[in-house]
N, C-alpha and C positions, 0 to 999 in steps of 0.2 A: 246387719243382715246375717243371718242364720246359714250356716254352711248346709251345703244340697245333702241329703241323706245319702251312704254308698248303696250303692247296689248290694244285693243280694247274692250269692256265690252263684253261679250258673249249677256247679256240681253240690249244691246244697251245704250246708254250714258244719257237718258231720267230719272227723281226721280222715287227711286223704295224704297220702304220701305218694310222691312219683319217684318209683324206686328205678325207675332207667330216663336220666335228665343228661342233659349236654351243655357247654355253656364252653365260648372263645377265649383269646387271649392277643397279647399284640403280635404275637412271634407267631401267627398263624397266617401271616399273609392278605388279612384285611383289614380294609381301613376303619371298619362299622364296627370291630368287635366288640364294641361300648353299645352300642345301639340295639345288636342283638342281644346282647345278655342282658337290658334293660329291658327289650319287648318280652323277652322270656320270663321274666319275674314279673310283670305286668299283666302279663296272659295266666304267668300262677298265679295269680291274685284274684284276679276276674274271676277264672274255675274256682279256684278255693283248695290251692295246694296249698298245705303247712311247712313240707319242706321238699326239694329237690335234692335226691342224693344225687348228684351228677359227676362228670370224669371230662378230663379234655386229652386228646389223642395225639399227645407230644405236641406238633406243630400242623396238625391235621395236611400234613404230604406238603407244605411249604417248605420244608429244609430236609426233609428226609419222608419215603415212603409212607402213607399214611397207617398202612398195618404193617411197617416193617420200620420204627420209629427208631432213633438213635440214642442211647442211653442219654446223651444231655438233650435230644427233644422230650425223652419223655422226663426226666428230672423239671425241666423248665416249664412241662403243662402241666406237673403234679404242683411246682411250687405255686403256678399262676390258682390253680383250683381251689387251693388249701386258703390261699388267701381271699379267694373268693368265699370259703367258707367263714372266715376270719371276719370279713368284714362283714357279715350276714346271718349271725348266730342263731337267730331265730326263724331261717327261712334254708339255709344251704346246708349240706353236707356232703364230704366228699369221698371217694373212689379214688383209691391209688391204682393209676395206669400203670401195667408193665408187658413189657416186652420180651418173654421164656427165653427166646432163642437166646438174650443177653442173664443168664442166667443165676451169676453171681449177683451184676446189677439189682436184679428182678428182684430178690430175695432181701437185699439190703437195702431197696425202695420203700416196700413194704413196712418196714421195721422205722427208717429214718418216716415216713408218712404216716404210721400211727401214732409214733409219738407227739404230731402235730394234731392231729383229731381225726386221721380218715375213719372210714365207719366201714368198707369193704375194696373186693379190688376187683378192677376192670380186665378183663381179657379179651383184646379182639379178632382179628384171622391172622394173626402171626405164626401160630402155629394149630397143627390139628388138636381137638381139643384131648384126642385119643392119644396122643400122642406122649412118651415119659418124660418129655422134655419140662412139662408142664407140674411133674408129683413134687418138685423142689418148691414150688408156686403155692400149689394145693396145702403144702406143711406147711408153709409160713403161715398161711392164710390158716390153718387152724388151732398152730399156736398162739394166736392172737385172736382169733373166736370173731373170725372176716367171712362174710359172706361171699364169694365171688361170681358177678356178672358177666357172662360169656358170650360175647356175639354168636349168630346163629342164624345159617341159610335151614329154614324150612325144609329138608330133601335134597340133601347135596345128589345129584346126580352126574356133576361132572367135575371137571378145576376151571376154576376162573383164573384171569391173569392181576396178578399184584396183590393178592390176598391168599389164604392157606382156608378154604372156609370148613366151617364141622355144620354137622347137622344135629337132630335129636340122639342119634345113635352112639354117633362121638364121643355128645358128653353123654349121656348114660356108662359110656364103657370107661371113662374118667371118675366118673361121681359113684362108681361102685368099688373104685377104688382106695376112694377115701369119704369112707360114710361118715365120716362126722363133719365135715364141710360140708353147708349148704350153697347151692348151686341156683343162680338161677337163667334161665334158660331163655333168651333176647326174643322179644319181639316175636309170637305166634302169628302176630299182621305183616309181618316186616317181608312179605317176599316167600314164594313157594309153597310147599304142601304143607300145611296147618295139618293136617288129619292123617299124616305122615309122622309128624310126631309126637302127638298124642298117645300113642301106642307103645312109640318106641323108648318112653319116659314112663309111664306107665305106673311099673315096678320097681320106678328107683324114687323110694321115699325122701332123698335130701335132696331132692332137684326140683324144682317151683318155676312156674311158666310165669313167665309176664308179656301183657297184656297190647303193649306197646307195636307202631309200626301203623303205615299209612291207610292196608286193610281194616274194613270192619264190613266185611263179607255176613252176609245174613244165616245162621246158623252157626257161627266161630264159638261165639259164648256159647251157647249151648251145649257146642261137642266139647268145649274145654268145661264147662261146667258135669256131662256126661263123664267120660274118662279121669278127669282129675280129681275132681270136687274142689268146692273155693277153699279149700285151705292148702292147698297147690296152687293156686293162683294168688297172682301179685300185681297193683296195677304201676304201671310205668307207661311213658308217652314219648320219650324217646325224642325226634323228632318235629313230628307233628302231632303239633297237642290238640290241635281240634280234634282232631280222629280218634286221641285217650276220652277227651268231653264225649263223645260219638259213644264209645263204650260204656261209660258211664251213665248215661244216657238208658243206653240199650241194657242196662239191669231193669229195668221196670219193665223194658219191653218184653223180658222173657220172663217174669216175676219172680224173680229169686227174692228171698227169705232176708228182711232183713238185715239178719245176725251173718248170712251170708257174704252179704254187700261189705258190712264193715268187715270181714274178715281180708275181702280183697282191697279196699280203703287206703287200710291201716292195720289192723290184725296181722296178717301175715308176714308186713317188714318188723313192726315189733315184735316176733317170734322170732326170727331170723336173723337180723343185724345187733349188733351187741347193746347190753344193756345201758340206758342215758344217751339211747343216739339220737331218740325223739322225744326231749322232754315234755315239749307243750302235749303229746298226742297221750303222753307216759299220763300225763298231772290229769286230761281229761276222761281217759280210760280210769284212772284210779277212783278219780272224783264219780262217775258214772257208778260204776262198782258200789260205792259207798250206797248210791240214792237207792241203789238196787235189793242190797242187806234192809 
């Protein structure tokens, strides 16, 4: 008997890279975290993700504050990450998580994490992103040609308790500091005013919005398409990944171009994350290229 035909990708058979992915570990306090990091590679597969660069958040608040993580939680969800990339060469890559306030640590993460294979580094509301705590962060991350991930409240307009949060502003006033690092900027769906920072990124060329976050508000792509253009745009799912399908999705609804589409795909993480971090998307871009001459 003839095995059943797979499915066809939901998000079409073109490179798609989820450049803001998540994925558990045992020291995080649940007993599933096998189950979910297995739904999650399972739902990439369905869509038609090629790779997940994803990050885990020390012990996601099980042994120490979730954005206020402890050098050996966050050591311990870099190591679990890395190996998660390890075992899955052809689908994972990782984000070294760190924590500024720990700022020797942070620095020496980075460095002990790329020799392993990270591909960028995670920052989340441990500290403001405005803040110089963060320029020791910023250098590593660009002598080693890291792209960094920076969570992100849409319109910070107040303080929340157990987190430090930044808005578009924050990093803008961070990413002008160090223009040769690119930046990219969490979740435009993820919570608050989208159209608050659109504006306030605007002008800062190394900083790239992604896509990511449980919004997919009717007009989002469009103003991020309006103000940015897709080569400022990055798709990432963060979370909930039906809601990244939703956006993807919603390219056709607003008919963006194509060469457009693949720029937020895949284009934009291969401009931005270091070179060989996506071979498969590398060999089909190149191969494409060719048919094209």
């Amino acid at each position: 008997m003839s095995p059943e035909p797979q499915a066809a990708p939901l998000a079409g058979p073109a490179p798609l890279i989820d450049a803001h992915a998540h994925f558990l570990h045992p020291l995080g306090g649940r007993a599933d975290w096998e189950a979910v990091n297995a739904a999650r590679l399972r739902a990439g597969e369905r869509i038609g993700i090629w790779y997940h660069v994803a990050s885990i958040l020390g012990s996601w608040g099980f042994s120490s504050p979730v954005y206020f993580p402890s050098p050996a939680d966050v050591s311990a969800g870099n190591d679990a990450m890395l190996a998660l990339a390890d075992a899955h060469p052809e689908r994972i890559r990782a984000y070294v998580t760190v924590n500024p306030n720990h700022t020797a640590h942070a620095v020496d993460e980075i460095g002990r994490c790329v020799a392993r294979g990270a591909v960028g580094v995670k920052l989340a509301a441990s500290r403001r992103a405005s803040d110089p705590l963060l320029d020791p962060v910023c250098e590593a991350a660009a002598r080693h040609g890291l792209p960094i991930l920076h969570h992100i409240w849409q319109h910070r307009t107040r303080e929340w308790p157990s987190q430090e949060i930044s808005d578009g502003l924050d990093l803008a006033t961070l990413a002008r500091r160090h223009p040769t690092v690119w930046f990219i900027l969490a979740h435009i769906g993820g919570g608050g005013d989208y159209m608050h920072t659109f504006p306030a990124i605007a002008e800062v060329p190394n900083i790239v919005a992604d896509l990511s976050g449980s919004g997919v508000d009717r007009g989002m792509l469009d103003e991020a398409i309006l103000r940015l253009g897709a080569e400022r745009l990055i798709w990432g799912s963060d979370v909930t990944m039906e809601t990244g399908l939703a956006k993807l999705m919603g390219f056709e609804a607003i008919r963006l171009t194509p060469e457009a589409i693949a720029r937020i795909r895949a284009g934009t993480a291969l401009r931005i994350f270091p070179p060989g971090s996506f071979p498969r998307v590398e060999r089909e871009s190149n191969a494409r290229a060719s048919v094209a001459r």
